[in-house]
C-alpha positions as CSV (number, residue, x, y, z in Angstrom):
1,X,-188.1,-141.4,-21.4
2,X,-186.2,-144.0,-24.0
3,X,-182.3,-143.2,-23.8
4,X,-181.2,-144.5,-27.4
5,X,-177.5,-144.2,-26.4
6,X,-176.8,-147.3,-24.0
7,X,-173.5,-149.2,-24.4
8,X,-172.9,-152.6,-23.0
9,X,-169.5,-154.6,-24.2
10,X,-167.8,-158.1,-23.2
11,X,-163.6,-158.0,-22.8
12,X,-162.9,-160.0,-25.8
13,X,-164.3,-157.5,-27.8
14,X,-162.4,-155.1,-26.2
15,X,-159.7,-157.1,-26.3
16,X,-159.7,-158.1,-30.2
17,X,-160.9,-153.9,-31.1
18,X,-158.4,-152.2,-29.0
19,X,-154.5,-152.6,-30.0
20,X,-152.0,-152.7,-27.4
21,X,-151.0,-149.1,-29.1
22,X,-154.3,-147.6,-28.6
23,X,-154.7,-148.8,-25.0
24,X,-151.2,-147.3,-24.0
25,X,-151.9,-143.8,-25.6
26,X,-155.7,-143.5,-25.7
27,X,-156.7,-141.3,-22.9
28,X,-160.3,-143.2,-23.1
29,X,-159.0,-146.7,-22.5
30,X,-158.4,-146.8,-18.6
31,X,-162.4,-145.7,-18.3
32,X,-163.5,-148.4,-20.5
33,X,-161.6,-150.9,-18.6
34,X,-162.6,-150.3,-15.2
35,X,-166.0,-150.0,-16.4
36,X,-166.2,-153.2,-18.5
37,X,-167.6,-155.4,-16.0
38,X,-170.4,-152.4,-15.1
39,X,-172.6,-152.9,-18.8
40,X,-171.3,-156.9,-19.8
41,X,-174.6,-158.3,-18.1
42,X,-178.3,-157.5,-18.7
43,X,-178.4,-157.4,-14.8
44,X,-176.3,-154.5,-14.2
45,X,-177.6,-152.7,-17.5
46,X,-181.5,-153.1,-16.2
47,X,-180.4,-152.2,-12.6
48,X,-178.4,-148.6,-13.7
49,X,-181.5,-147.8,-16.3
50,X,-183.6,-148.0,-13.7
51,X,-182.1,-146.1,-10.9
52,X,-182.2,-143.3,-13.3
53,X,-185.7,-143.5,-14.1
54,X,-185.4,-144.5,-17.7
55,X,-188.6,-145.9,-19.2
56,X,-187.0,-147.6,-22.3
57,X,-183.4,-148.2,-23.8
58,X,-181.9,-148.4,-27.4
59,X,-179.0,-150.8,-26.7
60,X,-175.7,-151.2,-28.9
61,X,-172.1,-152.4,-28.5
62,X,-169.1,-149.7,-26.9
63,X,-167.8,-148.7,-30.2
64,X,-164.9,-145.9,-29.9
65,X,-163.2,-149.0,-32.0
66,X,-165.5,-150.2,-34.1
67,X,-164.8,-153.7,-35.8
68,X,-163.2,-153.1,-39.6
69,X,-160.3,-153.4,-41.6
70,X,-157.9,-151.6,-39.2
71,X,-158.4,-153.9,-36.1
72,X,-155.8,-157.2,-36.2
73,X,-156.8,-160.1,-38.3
74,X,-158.3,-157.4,-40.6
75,X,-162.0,-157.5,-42.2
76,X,-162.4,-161.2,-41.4
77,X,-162.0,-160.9,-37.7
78,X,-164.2,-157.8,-38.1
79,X,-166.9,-159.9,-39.5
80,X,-166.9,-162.7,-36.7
81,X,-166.8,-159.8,-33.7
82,X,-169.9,-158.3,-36.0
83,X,-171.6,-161.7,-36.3
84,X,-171.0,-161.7,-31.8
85,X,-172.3,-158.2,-31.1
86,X,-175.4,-158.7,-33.3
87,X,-176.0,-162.0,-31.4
88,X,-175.3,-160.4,-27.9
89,X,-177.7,-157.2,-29.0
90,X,-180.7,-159.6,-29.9
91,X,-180.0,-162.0,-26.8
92,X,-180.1,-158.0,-24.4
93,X,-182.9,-157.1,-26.2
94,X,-184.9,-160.3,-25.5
95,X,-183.8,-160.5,-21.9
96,X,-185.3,-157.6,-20.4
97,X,-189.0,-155.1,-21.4
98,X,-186.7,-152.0,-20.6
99,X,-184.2,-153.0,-23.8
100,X,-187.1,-151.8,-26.3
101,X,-184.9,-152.3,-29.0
102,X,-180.7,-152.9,-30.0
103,X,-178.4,-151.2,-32.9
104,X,-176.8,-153.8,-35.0
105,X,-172.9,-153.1,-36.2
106,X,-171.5,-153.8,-39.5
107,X,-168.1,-153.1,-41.0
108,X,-169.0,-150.4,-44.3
109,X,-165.5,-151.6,-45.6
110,X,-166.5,-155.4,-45.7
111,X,-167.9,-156.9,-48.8
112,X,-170.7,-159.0,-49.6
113,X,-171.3,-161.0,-46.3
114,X,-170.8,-157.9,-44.3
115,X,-173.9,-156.7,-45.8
116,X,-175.6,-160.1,-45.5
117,X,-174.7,-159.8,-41.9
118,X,-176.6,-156.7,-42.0
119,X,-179.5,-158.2,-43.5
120,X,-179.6,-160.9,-40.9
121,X,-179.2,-158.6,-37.8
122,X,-182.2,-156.5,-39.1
123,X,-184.2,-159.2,-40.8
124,X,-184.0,-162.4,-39.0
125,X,-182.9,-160.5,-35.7
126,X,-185.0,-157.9,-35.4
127,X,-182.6,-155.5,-34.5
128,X,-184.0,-151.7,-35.5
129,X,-180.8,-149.4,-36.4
130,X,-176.9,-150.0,-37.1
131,X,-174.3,-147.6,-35.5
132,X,-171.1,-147.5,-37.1
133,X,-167.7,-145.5,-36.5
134,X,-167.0,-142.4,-37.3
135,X,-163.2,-143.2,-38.5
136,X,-162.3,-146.9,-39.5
137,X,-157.9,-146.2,-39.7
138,X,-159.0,-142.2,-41.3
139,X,-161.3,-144.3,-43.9
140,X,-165.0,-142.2,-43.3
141,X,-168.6,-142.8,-44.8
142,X,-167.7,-141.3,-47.6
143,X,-165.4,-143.4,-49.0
144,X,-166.7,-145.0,-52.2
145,X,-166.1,-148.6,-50.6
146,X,-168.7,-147.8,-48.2
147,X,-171.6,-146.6,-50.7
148,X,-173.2,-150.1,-50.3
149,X,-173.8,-150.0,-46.6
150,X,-175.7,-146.8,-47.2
151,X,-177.5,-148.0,-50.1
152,X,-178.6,-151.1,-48.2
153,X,-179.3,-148.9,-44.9
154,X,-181.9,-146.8,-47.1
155,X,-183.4,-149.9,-48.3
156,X,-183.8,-151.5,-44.7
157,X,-185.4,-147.9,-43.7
158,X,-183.4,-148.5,-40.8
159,X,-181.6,-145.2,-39.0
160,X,-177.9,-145.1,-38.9
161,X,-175.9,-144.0,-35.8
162,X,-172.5,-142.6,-36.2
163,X,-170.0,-142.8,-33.1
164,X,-166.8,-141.4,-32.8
165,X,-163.6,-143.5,-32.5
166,X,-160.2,-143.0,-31.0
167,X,-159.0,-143.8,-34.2
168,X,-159.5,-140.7,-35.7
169,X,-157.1,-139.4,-38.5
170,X,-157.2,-135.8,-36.3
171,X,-155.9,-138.0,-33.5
172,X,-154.0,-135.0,-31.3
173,X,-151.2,-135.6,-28.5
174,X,-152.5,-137.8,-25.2
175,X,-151.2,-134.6,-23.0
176,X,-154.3,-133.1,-21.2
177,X,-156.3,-135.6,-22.4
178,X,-156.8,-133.8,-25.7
179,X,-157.2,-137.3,-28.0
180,X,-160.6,-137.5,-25.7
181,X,-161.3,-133.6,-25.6
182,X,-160.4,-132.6,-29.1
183,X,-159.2,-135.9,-31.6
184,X,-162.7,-137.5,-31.1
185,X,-165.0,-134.1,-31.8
186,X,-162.6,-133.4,-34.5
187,X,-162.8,-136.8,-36.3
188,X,-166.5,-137.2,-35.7
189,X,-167.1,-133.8,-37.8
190,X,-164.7,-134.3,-40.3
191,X,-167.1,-137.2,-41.0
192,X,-170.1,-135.7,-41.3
193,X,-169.1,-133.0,-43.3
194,X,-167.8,-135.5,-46.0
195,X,-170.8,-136.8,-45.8
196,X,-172.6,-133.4,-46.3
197,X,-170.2,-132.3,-48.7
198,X,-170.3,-135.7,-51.3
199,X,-174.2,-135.3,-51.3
200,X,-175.0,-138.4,-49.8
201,X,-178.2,-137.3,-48.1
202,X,-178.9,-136.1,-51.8
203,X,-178.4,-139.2,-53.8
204,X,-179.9,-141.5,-50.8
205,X,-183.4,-139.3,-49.8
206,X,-184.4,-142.1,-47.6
207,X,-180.8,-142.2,-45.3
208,X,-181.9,-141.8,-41.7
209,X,-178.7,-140.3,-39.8
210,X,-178.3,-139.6,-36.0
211,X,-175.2,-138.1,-34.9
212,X,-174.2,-139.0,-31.9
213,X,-173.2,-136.6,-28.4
214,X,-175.2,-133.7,-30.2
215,X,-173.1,-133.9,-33.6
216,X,-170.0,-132.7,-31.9
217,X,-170.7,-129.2,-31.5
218,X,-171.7,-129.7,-35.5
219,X,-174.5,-126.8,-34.8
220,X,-172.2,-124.2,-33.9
221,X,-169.9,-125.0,-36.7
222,X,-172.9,-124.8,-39.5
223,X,-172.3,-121.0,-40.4
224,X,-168.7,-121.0,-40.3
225,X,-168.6,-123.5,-43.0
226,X,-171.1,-122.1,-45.6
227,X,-168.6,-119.1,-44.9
228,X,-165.8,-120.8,-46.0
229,X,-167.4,-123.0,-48.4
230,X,-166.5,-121.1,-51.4
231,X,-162.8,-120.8,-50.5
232,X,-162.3,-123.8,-50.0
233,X,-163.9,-125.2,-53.4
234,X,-162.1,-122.9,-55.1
235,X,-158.7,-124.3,-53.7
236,X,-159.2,-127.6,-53.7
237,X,-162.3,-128.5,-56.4
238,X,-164.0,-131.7,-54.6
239,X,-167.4,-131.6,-53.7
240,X,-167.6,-128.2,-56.2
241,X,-169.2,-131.0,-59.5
242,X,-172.0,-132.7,-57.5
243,X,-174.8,-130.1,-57.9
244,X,-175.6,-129.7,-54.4
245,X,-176.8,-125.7,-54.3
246,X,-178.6,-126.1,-50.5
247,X,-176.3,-124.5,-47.5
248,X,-174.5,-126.3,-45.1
249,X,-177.6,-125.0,-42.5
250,X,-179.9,-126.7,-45.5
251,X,-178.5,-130.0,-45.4
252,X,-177.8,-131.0,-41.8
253,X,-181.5,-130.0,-41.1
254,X,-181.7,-133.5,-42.5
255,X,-179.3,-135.3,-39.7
256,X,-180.9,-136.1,-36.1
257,X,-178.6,-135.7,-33.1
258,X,-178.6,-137.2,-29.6
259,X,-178.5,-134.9,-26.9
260,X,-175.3,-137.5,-25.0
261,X,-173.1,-135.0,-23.0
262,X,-175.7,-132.5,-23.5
263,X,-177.3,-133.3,-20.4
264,X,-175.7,-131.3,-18.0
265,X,-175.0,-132.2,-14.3
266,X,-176.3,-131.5,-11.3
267,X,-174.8,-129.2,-7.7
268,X,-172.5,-126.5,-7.4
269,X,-170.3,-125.5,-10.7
270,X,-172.1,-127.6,-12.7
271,X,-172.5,-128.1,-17.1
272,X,-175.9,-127.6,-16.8
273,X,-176.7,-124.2,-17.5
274,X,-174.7,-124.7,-20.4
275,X,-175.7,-127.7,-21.8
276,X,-179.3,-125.5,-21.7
277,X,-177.0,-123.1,-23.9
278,X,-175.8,-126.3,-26.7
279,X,-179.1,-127.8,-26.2
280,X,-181.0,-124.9,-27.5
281,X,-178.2,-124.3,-30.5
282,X,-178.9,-127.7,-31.8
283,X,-182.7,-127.3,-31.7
284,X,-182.3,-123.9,-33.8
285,X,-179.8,-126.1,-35.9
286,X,-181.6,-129.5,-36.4
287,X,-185.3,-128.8,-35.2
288,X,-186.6,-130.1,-31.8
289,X,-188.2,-133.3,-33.4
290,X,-184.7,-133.9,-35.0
291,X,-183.1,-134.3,-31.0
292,X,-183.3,-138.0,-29.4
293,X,-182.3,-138.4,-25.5
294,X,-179.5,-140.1,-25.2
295,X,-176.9,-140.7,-22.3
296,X,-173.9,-142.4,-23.8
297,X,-174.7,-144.5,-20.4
298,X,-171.9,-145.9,-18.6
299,X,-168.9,-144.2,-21.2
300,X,-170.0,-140.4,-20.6
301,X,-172.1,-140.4,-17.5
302,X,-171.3,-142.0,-14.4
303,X,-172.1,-145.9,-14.3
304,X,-174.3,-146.1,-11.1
305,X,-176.4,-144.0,-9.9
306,X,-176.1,-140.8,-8.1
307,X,-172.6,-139.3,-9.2
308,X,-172.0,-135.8,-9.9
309,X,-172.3,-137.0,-14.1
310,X,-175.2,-138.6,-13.3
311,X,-178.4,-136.2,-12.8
312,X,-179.3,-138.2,-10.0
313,X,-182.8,-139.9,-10.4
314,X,-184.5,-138.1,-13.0
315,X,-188.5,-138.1,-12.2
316,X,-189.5,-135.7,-15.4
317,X,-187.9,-133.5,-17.8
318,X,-187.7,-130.5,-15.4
319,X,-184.8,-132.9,-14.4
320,X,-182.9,-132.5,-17.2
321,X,-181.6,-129.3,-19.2
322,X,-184.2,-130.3,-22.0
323,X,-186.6,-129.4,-19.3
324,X,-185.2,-125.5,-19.3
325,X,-185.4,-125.2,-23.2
326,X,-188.4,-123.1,-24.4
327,X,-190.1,-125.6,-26.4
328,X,-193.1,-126.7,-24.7
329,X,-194.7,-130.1,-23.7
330,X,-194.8,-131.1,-27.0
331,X,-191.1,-130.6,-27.7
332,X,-190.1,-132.1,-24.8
333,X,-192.1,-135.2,-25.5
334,X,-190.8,-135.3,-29.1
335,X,-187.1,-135.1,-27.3
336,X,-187.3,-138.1,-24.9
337,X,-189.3,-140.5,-26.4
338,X,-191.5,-139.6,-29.5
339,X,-188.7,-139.2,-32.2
340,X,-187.2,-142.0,-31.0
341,X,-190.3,-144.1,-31.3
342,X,-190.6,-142.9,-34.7
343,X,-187.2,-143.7,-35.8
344,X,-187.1,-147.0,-34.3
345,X,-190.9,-148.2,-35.1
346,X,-190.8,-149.0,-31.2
């Protein structure tokens, strides 16, 4: 079982992504902060891993802010956190045989050496992916200024991994926790269907995308919006001049998800039934050898062992909702650890 969604982090990048505005009004701040210390060493990353049973880990910075031109010091100070996480990735990735491999990050909005950063991370590094935000200030992936990351991502044949961000333009009022419950979904969609919608899988056939925490209920949204597609091109006219004739369903057959808070819990009351339920949705949606395990391990699920988030020790996929879902030994295989060492050339 390889979990491609592992976070670890160090304070001062917490410290230089996170504004004093976003940590008094983001609901996800205080969890990020008592959890710091829990994934800053390869110690307490290996140790975790293994009490759940995990055979293999995809490691990659915490990245609800991800380093760009909206932090302070602007894309300069994005470039020297970049320049740290790649180091810090290679260094995890070297220090233990359970890190099989580590995402590097680069800021899309950068220039020249944020792409030779890139370049270095993958090349000389040997990292095997980059994740990126899903929101960098409301700038998204679609944004002409970001075209050369992609383009340079398709050359590398390297997947991309977008992440959500508390920065979201669809940022929603702290009560109830709904920046968390609804801003992040909300921002993380808005992104993809930009992405879907400016034909970027079209003009770049070789872009690898995973979607993070199964595409943000993306699956249950694909019908709605071939629905309202026409409407909505007739209103407003972008998106209706780029010759893309395929369906919403079409296209996002060509995105990969991670199955991170899909994973159900264990006891009384529990997600897991349902997470059976979204599980199953995105394998209609995406295909089973288009899902990838993933945890979001220790932002989503508890950080040691044995909490109610946590699925306990997980011996085989019978564990796991992915166990439940009628797709055979073959599928489940595909799910936990054969797509993943496709993607990732592990």
């Amino acid at each position: 079982m390889i979990d491609i969604h592992v976070h670890h982090t160090r304070h001062e990048w917490l410290d230089a992504l996170w504004s004093p505005q976003l940590r008094r009004t983001a609901t996800l701040w205080p969890r990020l902060q008592m959890r710091a210390a829990t994934f800053a060493t390869s110690e307490a990353i290996s140790a975790a891993l293994r009490a759940r049973g995990v055979a293999g880990a995809i490691l990659s910075p915490e990245l609800s802010v991800a380093p760009g031109p909206q932090i302070a010091g602007g894309n300069d100070a994005a470039l020297r956190i970049t320049r740290a996480m790649n180091d810090a990735t290679a260094l995890l990735v070297g220090s233990d045989p359970l890190f099989r491999a580590g995402l590097a990050v680069c800021n899309p909005f950068g220039g020249a050496a944020d792409l030779a950063e890139l370049r270095r991370a993958i090349l000389g590094l040997g990292l095997r992916g980059v994740i990126v935000g899903a929101s960098y200030g409301g700038q998204g992936l679609d944004a002409p200024a970001a075209r050369p990351l992609l383009e340079l991502v398709a050359t590398l044949q390297i997947p991309l991994v977008i992440h959500p961000t508390v920065d979201s333009p669809y940022a929603v009022n702290r009560d109830f926790g709904l920046d968390l419950l609804v801003g992040m979904p909300a921002g993380m969609l808005a992104a993809v269907i930009r992405l879907l919608t400016v034909g970027v899988l079209d003009d770049l056939p070789g872009l690898t995308i995973i979607l993070t925490h199964l595409g943000m209920g993306l699956a249950a949204l694909l019908p709605w919006l071939d629905a309202q597609s026409p409407a909505w091109r007739a209103y407003d006219g972008r998106g209706a001049g780029n010759g893309i004739s395929a369906s919403f369903v079409e296209r996002a057959r060509r995105l990969y998800v991670d199955t991170a808070t899909g994973n159900g819990s264990s006891g009384p009351g529990s997600s897991s039934s349902v997470a059976v339920g979204a599980l199953g949705l995105a394998v209609a949606a995406f295909g089973v050898d288009h899902l990838l395990y993933g945890t979001d391990w220790p932002v989503s699920t508890d950080a040691l062992a044995g909490g109610p988030l946590h699925n306990s020790v997980v011996s085989s996929a019978h564990d796991l909702p992915i166990g439940h879902l009628p797709i055979g030994p073959d599928g489940r295989h595909a799910i936990l650890e054969g797509t993943a060492t496709r993607l990732f050339g592990l």
